[in-house]
Rosetta silent file (secondary structure, phi, psi, omega in degrees, C-alpha in Angstrom):
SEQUENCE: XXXXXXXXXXXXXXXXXXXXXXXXXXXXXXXXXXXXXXXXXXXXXXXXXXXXXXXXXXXXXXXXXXXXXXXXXXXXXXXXXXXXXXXXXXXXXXXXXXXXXXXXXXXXXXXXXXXXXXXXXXXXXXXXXXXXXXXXXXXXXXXXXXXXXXXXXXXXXXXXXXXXXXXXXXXXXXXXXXXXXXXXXXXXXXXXXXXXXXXXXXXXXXXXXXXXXXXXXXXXXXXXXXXXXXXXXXXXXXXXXXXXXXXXXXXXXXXXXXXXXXXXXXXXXXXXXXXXXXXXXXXXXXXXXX
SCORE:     score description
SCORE:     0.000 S_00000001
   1 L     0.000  132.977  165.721   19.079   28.334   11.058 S_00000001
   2 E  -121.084  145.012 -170.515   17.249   25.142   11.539 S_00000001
   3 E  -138.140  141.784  178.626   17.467   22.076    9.544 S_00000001
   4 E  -120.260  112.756 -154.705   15.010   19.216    9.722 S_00000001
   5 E  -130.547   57.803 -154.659   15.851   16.116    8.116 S_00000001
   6 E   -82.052  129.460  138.799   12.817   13.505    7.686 S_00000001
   7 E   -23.177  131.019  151.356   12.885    9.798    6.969 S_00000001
   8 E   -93.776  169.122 -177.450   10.179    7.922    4.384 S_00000001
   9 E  -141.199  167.174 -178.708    8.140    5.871    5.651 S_00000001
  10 E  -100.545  113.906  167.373    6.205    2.401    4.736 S_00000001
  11 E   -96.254  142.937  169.396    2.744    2.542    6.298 S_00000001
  12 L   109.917  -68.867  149.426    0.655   -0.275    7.105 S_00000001
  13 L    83.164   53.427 -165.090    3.228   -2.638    6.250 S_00000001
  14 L    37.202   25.765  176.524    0.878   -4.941    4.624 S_00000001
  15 L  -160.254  -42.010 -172.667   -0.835   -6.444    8.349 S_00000001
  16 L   -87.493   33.785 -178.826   -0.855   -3.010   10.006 S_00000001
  17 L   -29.672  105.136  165.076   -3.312   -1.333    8.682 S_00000001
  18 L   107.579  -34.941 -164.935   -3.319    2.248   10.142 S_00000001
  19 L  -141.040   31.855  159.745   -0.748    1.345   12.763 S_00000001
  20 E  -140.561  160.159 -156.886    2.230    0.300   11.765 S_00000001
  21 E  -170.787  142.123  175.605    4.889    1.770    9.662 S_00000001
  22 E  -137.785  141.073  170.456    8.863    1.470    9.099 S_00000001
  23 E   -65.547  116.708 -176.373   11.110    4.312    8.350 S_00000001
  24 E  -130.541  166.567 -169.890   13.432    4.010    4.928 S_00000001
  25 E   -88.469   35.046  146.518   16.517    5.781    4.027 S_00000001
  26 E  -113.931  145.171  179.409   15.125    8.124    1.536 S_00000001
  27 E  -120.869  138.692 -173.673   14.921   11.660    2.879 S_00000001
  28 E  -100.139  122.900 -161.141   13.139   15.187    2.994 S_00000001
  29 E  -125.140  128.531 -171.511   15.262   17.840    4.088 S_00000001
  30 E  -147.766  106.810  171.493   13.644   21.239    5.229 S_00000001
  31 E   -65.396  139.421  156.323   15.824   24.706    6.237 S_00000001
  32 E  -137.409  147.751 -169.738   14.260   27.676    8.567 S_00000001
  33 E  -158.006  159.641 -131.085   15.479   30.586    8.797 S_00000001
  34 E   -99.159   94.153  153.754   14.857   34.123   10.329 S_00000001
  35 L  -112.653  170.385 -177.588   12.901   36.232    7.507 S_00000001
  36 L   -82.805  -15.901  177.454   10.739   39.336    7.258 S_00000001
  37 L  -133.274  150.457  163.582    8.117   37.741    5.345 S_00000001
  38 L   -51.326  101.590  156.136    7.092   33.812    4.583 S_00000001
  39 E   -65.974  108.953  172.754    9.292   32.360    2.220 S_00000001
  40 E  -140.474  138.727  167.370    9.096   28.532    0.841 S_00000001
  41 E  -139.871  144.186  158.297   11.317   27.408   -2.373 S_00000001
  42 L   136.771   -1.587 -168.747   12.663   24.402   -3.174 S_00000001
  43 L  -143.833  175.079  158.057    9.164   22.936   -3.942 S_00000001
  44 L     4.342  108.160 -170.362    5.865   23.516   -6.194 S_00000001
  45 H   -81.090   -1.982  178.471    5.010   27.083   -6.733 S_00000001
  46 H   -79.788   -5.521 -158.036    1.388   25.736   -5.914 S_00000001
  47 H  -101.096   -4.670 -159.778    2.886   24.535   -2.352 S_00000001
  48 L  -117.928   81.451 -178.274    4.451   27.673   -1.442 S_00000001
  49 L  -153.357  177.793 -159.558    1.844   29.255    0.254 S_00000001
  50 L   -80.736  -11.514  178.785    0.574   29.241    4.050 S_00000001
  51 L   -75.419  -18.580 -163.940   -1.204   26.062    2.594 S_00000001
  52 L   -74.512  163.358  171.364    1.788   24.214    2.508 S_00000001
  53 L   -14.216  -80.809  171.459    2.102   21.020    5.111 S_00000001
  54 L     2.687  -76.053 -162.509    5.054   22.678    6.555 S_00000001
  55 L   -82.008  -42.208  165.860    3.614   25.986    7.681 S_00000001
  56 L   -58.351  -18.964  165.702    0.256   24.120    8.898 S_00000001
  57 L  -115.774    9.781  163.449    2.034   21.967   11.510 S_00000001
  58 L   -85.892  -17.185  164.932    4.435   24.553   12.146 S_00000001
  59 L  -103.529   12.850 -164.877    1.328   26.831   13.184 S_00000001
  60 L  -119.746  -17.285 -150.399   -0.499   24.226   14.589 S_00000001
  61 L  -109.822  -47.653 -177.400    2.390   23.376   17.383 S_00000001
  62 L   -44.821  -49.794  162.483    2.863   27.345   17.755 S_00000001
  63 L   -41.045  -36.293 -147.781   -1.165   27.431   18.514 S_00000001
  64 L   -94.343  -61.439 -161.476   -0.853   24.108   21.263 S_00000001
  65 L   -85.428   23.011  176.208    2.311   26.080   23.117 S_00000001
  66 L    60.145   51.553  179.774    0.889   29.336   22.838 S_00000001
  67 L  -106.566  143.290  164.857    3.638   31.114   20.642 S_00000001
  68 L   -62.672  176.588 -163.017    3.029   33.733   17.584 S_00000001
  69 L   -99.292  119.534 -175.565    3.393   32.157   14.238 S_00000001
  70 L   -76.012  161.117  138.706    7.248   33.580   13.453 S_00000001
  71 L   -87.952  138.420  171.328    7.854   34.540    9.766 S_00000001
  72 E  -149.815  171.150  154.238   10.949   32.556    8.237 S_00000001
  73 E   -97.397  142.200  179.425   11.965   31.143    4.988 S_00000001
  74 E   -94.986  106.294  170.496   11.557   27.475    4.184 S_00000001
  75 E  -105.079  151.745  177.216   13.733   25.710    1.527 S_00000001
  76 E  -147.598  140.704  179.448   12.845   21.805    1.041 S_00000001
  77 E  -123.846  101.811 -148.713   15.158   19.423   -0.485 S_00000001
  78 L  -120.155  147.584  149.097   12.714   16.478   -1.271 S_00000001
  79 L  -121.024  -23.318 -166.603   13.675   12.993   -2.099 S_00000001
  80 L   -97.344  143.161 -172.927   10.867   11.238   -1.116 S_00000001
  81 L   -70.097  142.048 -167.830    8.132   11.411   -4.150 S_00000001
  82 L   -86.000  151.876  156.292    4.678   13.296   -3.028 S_00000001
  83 L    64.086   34.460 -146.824    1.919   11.144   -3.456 S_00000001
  84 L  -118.375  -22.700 -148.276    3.792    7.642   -4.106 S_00000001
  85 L   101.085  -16.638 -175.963    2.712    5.853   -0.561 S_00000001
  86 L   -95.841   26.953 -146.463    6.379    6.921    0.911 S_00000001
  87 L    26.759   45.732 -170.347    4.922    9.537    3.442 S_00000001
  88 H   -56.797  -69.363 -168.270    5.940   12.906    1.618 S_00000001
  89 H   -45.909  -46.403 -173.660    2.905   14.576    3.307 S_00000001
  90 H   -44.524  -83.841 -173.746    3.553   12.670    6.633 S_00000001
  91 H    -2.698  -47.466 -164.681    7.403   14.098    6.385 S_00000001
  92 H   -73.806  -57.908  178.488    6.095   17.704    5.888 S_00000001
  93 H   -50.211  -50.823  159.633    4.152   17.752    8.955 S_00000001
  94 H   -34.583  -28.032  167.293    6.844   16.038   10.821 S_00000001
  95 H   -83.252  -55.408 -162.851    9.245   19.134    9.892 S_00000001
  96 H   -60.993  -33.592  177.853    6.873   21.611   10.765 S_00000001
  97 H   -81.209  -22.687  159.142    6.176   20.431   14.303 S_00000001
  98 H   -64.078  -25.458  177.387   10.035   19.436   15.093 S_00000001
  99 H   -88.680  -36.522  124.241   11.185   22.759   13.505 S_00000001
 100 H   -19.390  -98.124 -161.272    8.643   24.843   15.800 S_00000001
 101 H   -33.214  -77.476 -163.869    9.826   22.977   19.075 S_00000001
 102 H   -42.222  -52.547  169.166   12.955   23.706   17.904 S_00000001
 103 H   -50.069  -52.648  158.233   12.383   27.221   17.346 S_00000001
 104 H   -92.089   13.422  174.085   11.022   27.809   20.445 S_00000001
 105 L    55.868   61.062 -177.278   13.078   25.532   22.394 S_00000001
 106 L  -117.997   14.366  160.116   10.005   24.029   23.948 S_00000001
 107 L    63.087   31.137  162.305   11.001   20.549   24.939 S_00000001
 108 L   -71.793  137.857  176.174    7.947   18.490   23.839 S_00000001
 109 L   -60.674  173.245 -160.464    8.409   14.993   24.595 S_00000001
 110 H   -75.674  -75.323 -148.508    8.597   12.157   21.621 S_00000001
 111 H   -65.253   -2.182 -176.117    4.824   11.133   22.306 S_00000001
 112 H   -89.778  -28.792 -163.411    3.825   14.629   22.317 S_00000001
 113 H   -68.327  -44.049 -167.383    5.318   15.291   18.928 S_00000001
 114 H   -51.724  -55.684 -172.194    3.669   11.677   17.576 S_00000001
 115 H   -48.728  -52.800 -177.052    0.230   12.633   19.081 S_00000001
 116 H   -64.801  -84.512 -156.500    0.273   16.410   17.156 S_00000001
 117 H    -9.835  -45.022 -163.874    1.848   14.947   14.287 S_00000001
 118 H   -70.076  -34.486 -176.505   -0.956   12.187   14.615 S_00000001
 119 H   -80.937  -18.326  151.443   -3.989   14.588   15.115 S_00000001
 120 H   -67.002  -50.743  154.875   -2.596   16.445   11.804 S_00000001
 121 H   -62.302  -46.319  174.782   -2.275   13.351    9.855 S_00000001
 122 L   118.582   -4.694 -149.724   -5.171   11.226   10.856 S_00000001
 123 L   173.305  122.947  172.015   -3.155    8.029   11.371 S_00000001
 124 H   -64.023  -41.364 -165.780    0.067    7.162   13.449 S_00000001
 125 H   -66.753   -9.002  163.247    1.613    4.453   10.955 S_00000001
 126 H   -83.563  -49.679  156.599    3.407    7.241    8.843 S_00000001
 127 H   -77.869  -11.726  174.416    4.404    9.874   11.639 S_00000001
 128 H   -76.010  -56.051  173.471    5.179    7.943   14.111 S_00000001
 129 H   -84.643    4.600  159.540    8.562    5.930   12.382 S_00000001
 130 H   -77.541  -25.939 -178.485    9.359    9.445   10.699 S_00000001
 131 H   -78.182  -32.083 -164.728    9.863   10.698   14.144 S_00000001
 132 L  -107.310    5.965  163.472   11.249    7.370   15.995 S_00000001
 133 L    57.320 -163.566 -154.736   13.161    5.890   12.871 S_00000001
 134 L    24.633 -153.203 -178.137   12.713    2.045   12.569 S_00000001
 135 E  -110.321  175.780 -154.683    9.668    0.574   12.496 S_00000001
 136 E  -138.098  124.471  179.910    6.809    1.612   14.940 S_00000001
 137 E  -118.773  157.902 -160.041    3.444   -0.147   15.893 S_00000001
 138 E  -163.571  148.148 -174.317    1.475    2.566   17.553 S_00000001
 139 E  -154.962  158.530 -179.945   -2.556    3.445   18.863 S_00000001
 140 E   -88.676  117.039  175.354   -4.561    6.307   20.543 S_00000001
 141 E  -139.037  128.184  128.467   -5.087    5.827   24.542 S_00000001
 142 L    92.284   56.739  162.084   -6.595    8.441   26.743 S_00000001
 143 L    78.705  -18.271  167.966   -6.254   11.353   23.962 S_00000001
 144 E  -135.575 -171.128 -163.755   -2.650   10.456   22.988 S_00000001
 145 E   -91.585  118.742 -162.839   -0.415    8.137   21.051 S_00000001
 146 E   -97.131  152.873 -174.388    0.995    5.398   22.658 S_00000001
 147 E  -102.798  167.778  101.501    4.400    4.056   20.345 S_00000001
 148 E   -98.007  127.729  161.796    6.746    0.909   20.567 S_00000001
 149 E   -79.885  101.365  154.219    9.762    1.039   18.548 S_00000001
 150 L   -36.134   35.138 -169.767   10.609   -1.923   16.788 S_00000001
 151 L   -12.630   99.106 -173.355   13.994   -2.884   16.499 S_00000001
 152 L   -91.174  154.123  160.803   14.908   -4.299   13.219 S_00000001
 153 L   -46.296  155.422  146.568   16.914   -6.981   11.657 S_00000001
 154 L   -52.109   47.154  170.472   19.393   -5.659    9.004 S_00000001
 155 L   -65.217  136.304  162.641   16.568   -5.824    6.191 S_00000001
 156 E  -130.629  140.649 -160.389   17.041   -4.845    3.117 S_00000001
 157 L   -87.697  175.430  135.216   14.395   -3.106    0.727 S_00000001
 158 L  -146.421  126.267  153.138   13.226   -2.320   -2.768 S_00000001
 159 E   -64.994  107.900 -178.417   10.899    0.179   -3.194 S_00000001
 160 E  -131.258  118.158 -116.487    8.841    0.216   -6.302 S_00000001
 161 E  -136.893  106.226 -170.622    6.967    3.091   -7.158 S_00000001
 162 E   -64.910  151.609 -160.027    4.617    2.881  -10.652 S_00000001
 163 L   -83.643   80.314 -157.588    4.784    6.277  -12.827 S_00000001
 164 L  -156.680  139.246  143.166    0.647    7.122  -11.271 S_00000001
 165 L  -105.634 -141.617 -158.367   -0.831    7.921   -8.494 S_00000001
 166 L   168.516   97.485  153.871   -3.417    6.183   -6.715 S_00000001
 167 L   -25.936  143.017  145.719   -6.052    8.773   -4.311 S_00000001
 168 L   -44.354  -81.010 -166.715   -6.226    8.641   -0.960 S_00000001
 169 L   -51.388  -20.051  169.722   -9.772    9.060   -0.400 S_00000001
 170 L   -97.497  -25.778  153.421  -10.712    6.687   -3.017 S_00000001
 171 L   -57.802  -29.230  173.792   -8.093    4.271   -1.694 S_00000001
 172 L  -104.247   -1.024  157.577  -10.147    3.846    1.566 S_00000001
 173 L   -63.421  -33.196  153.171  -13.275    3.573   -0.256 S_00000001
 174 L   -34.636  -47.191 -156.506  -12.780    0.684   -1.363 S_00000001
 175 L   -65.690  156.592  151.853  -12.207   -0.946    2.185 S_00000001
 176 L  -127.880  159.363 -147.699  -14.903   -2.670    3.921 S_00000001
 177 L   -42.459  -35.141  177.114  -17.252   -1.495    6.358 S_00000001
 178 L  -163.959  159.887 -178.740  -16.248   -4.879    8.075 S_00000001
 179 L  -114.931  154.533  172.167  -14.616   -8.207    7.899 S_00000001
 180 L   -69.742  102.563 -177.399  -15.475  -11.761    9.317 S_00000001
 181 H   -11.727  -36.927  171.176  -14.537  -12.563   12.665 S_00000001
 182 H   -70.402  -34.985  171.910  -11.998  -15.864   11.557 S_00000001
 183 H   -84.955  -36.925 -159.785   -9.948  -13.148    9.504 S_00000001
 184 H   -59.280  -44.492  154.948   -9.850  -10.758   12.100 S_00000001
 185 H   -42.891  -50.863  162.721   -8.243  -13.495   14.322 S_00000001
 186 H   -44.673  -34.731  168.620   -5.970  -14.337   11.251 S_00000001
 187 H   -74.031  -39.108  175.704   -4.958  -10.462   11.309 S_00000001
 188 H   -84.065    3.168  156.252   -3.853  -10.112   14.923 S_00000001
 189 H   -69.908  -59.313  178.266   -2.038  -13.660   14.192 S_00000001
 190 H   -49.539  -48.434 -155.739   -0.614  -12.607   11.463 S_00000001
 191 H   -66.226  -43.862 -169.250    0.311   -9.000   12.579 S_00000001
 192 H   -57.209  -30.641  176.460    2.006  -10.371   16.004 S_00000001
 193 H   -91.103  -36.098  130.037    4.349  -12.819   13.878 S_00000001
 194 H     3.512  -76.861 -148.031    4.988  -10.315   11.388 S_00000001
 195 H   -87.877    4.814  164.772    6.722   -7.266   14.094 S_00000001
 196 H   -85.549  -43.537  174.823    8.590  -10.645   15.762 S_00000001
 197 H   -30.105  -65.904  163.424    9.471  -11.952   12.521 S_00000001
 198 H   -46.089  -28.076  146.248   11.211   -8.094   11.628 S_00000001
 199 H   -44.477  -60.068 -167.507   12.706   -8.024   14.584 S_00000001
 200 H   -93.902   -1.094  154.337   14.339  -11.085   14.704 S_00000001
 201 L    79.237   13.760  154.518   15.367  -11.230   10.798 S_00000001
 202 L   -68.176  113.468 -154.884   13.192  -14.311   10.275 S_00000001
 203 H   -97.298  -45.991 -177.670   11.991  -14.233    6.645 S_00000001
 204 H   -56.679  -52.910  175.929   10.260  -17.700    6.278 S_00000001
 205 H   -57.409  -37.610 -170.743    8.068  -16.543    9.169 S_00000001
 206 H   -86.040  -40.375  157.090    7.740  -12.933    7.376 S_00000001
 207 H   -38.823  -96.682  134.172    7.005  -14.324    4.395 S_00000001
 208 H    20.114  -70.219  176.624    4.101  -16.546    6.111 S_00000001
 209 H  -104.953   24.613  178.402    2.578  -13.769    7.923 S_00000001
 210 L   -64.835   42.454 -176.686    2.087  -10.961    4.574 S_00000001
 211 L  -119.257  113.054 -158.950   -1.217  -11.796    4.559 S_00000001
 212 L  -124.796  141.409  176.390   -3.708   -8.987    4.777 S_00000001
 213 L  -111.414   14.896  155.225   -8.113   -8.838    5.032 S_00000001
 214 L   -94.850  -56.106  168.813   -8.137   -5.356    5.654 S_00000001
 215 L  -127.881   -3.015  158.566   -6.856   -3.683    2.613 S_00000001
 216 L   -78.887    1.769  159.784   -4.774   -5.041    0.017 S_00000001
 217 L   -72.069  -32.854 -166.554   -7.822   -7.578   -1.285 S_00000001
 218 L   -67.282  -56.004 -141.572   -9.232   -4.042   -2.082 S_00000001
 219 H   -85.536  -17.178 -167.253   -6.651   -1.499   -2.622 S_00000001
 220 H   -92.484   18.048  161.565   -4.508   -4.139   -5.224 S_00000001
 221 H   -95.215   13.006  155.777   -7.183   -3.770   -8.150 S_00000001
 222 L   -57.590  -46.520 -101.089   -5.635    0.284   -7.878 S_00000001
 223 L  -145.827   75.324 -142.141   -2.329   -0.809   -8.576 S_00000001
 224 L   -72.656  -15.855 -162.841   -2.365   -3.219  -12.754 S_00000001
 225 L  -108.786    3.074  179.505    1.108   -4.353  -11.892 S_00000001
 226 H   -64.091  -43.391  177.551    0.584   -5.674   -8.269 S_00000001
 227 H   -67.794  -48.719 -174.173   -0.717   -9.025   -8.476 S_00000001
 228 H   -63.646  -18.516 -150.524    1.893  -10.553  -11.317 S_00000001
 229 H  -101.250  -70.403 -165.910    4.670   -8.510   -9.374 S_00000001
 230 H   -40.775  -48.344 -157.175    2.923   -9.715   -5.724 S_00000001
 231 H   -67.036  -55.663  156.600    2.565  -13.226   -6.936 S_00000001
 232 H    10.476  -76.135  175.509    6.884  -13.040   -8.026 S_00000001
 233 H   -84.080  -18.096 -168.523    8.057  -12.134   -5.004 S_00000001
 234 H   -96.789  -17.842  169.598    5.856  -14.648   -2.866 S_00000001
 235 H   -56.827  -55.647  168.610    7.077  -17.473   -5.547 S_00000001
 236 L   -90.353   17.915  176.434   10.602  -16.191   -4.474 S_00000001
 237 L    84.613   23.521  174.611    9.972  -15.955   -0.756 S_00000001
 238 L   -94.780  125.756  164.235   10.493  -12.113   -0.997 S_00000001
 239 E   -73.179  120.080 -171.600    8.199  -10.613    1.897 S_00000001
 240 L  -131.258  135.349 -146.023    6.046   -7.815   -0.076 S_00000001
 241 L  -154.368  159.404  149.327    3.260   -5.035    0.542 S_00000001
 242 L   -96.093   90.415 -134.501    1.702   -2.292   -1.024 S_00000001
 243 L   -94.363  111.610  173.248    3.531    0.640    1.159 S_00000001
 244 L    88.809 -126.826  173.905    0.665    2.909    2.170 S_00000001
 245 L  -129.984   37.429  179.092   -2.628    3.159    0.345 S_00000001
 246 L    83.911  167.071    2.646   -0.253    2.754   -3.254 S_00000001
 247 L   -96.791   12.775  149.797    0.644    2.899   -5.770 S_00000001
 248 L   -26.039  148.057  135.505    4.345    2.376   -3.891 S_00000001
 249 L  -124.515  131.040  169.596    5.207   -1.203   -3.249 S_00000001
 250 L  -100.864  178.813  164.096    7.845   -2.722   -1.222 S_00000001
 251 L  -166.783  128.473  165.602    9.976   -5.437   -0.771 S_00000001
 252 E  -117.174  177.014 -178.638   12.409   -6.984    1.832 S_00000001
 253 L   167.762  145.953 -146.097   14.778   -9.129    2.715 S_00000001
 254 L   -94.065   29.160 -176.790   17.123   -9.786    5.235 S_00000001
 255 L   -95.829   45.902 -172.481   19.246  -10.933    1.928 S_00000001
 256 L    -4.096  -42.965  169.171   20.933   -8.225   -0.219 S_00000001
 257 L   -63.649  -42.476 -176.075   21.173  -10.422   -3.371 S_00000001
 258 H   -16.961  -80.417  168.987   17.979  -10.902   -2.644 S_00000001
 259 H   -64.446  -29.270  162.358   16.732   -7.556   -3.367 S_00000001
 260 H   -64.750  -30.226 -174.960   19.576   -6.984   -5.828 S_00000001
 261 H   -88.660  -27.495 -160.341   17.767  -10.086   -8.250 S_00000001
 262 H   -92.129  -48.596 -174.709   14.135   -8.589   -7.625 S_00000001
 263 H   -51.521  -54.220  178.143   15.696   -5.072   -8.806 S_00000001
 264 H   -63.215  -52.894  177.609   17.192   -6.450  -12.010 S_00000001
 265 H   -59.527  -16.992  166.821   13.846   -8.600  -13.044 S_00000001
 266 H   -77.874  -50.126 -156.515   11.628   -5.011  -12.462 S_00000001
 267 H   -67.656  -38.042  171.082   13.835   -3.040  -15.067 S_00000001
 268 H   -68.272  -21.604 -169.387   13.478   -6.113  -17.482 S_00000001
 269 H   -97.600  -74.769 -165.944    9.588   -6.894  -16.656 S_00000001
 270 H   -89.473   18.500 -156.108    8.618   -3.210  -15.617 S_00000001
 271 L   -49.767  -25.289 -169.696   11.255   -0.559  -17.156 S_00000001
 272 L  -109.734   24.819  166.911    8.822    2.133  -16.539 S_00000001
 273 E   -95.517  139.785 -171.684    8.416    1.589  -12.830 S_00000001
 274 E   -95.509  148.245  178.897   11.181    3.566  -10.847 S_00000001
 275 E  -152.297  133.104 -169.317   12.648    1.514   -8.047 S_00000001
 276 E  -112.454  141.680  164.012   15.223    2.686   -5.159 S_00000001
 277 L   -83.992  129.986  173.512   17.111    0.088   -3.146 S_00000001
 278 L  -144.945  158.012  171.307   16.995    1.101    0.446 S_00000001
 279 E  -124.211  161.066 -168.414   17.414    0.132    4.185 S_00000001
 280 E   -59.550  133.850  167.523   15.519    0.894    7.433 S_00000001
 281 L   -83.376  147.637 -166.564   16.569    4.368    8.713 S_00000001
 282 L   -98.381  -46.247 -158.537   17.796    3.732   12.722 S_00000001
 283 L   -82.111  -55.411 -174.897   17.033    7.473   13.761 S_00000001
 284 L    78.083 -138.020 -162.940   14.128    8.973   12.063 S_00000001
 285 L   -39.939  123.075  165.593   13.899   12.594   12.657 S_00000001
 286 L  -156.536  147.823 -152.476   16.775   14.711   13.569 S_00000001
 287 E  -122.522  145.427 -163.076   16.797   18.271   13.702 S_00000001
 288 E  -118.510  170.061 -162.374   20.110   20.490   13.169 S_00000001
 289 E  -159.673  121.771  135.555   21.145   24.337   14.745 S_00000001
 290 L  -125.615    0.000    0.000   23.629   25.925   12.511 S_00000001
C-alpha cells in the first residue's frame, strides 16, 4: 500500500503571477493499492473514472519511464476544497506522479517530478510548493523547471474561501494582453521584496510590496467581497491576496492575534464565507509504504 499525502497550496501569491506559490497545512490524502480492476472512492462518482487527475498523472509518469499502467484502487481523503484557488487539482496530479515513482521505485529526482507535474498542470506556482512544502518561486529553463525553496518566517494564515466558484479559463480572460513598462519594473520590485520580506518575517515590508498589475486589478471584479475585505486587511496592515485565480483569499501574518482578530470580524461581516486558520506546511509531499 501506498499513501500520498499532499499539501494546499497558495498560487501566485498576489506578485507571482504563475510562479510563485506557498504550501498550507490543509491536506489531500490519496491510498494505492494492488487491485484487479481500477478502483477510486472517497471522491465524486463523476471523478471516479480513468478521467480522474489521479490516474492521468499516474499514467502519464508510467508513459515517461516506460512502465504498464498497473490496476489499483485509489481512496482520497480530501480536505482541500476542489475549485476554491487551494490547488485541489494541482494536489491530484502531485499524488499521481509521486505514487507511480513510488510504485515503481524509479527514483525521479525533485525537479523531475516538478517539471511532469508542471507539463500536466500548465504552471509551476501550485505543483511546485505541493511537492517542496514552503513557499517556491520557480520557471522553465532548457525544457525543465528550475525551483528555489523559500524558507519562511513562522507566518500565520487565514484562508477565506466564498461559498462560489470563480472559472479558470474565464479567470485569465480577463488579464491583459500586456502591461506598461513602469509597472512591470514595479512587479519585479515588488516581487523581489515580497519572497525577502517572507523569508525574513518582515510584515511592514510585506505589506508594502502586495501590490499586483498582472492580475488582481482584473481577477478582483470575480470575487463581490474582495475589495471591502482587501481594503480591511491593508487598513490593518494584514498582508492579503487572492490565492490562485479565486475565489480563495488569503491572509498572513507573522502575528497569531493577528489572524485570530481578522477571523472573528469575517464570521461577523461575512458569516457565509468559510475560513480555516492555517500555517505554511515545511515538507510538502510525502509519500508512505505500509
Amino acid at each position: 500500500m501506498i499513501k500520498v499525502h499532499v499539501p494546499g497550496t497558495s498560487a501566485n501569491l498576489c506578485i507571482g503571477y504563475d510562479c510563485l506559490g506557498l504550501a498550507v497545512d490543509l491536506y489531500n490524502h490519496f491510498t494505492f493499492e494492488k487491485s484487479e480492476t481500477l478502483q477510486i472512492t472517497g471522491c465524486d462518482p463523476q471523478f471516479q473514472n480513468e478521467e480522474n487527475l489521479v490516474v492521468v498523472a499516474f499514467k502519464y509518469v508510467c508513459q515517461k519511464i516506460n512502465k504498464p499502467f498497473p490496476s489499483f484502487h485509489l481512496h482520497i481523503d480530501s480536505q482541500i476544497p476542489v475549485s476554491s484557488g487551494l490547488g485541489s487539482s494541482a494536489s491530484c496530479l502531485v499524488a499521481g506522479i509521486l505514487a507511480a515513482n513510488a510504485w515503481y521505485q524509479a527514483k525521479l529526482d525533485t525537479q523531475t517530478l516538478v517539471t511532469l507535474a508542471t507539463e500536466l498542470e500548465g504552471h509551476p506556482d501550485n505543483v511546485a510548493p505541493a511537492i517542496l512544502g514552503q513557499a517556491s518561486i520557480s520557471f522553465e529553463y532548457e525544457g525543465k523547471i528550475i525551483s528555489t525553496i523559500l524558507s519562511c518566517e513562522n507566518w500565520h494564515g487565514l484562508v477565506m474561501m466564498p461559498p462560489y466558484q470563480v472559472n479558470t479559463k474565464k479567470a485569465r480572460k480577463v488579464l491583459p494582453k500586456t502591461i506598461e513598462h513602469k509597472q512591470a519594473a514595479l512587479q519585479v520590485a515588488h516581487a523581489i521584496t515580497f519572497m525577502q520580506a517572507l523569508q525574513s518575517g518582515d510584515e511592514k515590508k510585506l505589506v508594502a510590496s502586495c501590490q499586483d498589475f498582472l492580475h488582481e486589478p482584473y481577477r478582483r471584479k470575480l470575487i463581490p467581497e474582495f475589495d471591502f475585505i482587501h481594503s480591511y486587511c491593508f487598513q490593518k496592515q494584514f498582508p492579503m491576496w487572492i490565492s490562485g485565480s479565486g475565489p480563495t483569499m488569503m491572509a498572513i501574518s507573522i502575528h497569531f492575534e493577528n489572524i485570530v482578530q481578522l477571523n472573528q470580524w469575517m464570521k461577523k461581516t461575512y458569516p457565509e464565507i468559510s475560513c480555516h486558520i492555517v500555517t505554511i506546511d515545511q515538507k510538502g509531499a510525502i509519500v508512505d509504504y505500509e
